[in-house]
N, C-alpha and C positions, 0 to 999 in steps of 0.2 A: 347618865344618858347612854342611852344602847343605840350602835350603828351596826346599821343593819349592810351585811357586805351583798354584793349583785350575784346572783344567783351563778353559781359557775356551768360554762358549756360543758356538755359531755365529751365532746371533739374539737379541743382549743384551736386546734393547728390544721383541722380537717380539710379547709379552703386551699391552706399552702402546700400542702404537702406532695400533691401530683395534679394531674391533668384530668379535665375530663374527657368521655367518647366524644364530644365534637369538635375538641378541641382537635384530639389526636387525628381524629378522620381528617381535617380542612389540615394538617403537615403532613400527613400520609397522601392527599391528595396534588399538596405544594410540588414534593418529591416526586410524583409521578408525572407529573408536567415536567420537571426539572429534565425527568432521566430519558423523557420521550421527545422534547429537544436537543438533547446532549446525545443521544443514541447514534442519531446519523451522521452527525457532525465526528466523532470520534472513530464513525466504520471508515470516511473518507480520506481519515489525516491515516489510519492503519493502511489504507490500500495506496497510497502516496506514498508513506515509506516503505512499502512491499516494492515499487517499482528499483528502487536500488538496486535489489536482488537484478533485475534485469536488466539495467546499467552494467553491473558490474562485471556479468557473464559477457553481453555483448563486448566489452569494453576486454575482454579476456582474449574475447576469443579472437577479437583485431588484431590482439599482439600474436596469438596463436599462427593466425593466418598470416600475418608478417612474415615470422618463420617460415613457415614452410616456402613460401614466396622467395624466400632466397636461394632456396635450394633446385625448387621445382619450377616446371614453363609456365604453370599457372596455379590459381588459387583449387585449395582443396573444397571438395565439393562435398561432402559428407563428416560429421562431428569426431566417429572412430579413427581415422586417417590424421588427426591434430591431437590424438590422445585424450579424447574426451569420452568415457565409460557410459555414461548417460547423454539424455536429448534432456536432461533435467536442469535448470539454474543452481546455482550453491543451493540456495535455501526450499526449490523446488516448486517456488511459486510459477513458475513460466517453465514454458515445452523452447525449447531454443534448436532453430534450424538454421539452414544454408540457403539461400535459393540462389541460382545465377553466377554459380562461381565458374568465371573466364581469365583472360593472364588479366582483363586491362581493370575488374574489380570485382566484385559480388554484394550480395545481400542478405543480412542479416537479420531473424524476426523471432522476438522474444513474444510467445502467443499467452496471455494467463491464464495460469489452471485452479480450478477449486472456487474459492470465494473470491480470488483476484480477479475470475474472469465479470464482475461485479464492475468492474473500471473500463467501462463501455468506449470513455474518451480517449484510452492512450493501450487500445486493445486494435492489433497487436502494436511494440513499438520495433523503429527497425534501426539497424545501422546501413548505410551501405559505403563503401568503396566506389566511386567511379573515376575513370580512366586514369587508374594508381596514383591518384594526388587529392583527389575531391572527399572527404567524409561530408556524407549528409546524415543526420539525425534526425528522425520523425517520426510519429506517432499516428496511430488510428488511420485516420480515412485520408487523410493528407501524406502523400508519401515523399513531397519536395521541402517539406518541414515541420514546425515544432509550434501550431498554432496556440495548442491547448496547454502548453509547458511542460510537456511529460517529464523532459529531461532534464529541466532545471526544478532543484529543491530549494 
């Protein structure tokens, strides 16, 4: 008795072996939706930790202006006079000024430069001094505080 074997495929494994175009298109598509949700969400958490950068200058430059305050009738009113080379932050995200320096406090505003200025909510943020005992922190359009949380991370 002759058994007859089943005709063999030319391409056994042809099915498993990869993907096809429409396959690939609908995860090429997956991933664009993925990265076009993930995109903004990822520029706002980078411009949130860009804000430290302007924490940490204003927060500098308080002890800075401390010093000179012990020496001097009143606070310095210009960034060169506290030894400061640049109107730059460490990392250069923010233009960092003085305004309003008198003996009883001043103020200070960290303005962002480049893609920081992108941070509409906590543009600019400030420090201020008033009548040498008060520190107020605050951000943007609000200058008696910290609606939007700029300064807490």
């Amino acid at each position: 008795m002759r058994t007859t074997k089943p005709p063999k495929r030319p391409f056994p494994f042809a099915r498993t072996l990869g993907f096809t175009l429409s396959e690939l298109m609908v995860s090429l598509a997956l991933m664009g939706v993925l990265a076009a949700l993930a995109w903004p969400a990822y520029q706002a958490q980078k411009r949130q930790a860009r804000r430290i950068d302007a924490q940490s200058a204003l927060l500098q430059l308080q002890l800075d202006q401390a010093r000179w305050r012990s020496t001097q009738a009143t606070h310095a009113s210009d960034l060169s006079s506290l030894g400061w080379p640049s109107d730059r932050s460490p990392a250069g995200h923010y233009r960092i000024t003085i305004e309003n320096a008198l003996a009883e406090g001043y103020t200070l505003l960290a303005t962002p430069l480049g893609t920081q200025a992108a941070d509409a909510a906590c543009n600019p943020m400030r420090l201020q001094l008033q009548h040498t005992a008060t520190v107020v922190l605050s951000a943007g359009a609000d200058v008696s505080g910290d609606p939007k949380r700029c300064w807490r991370q």
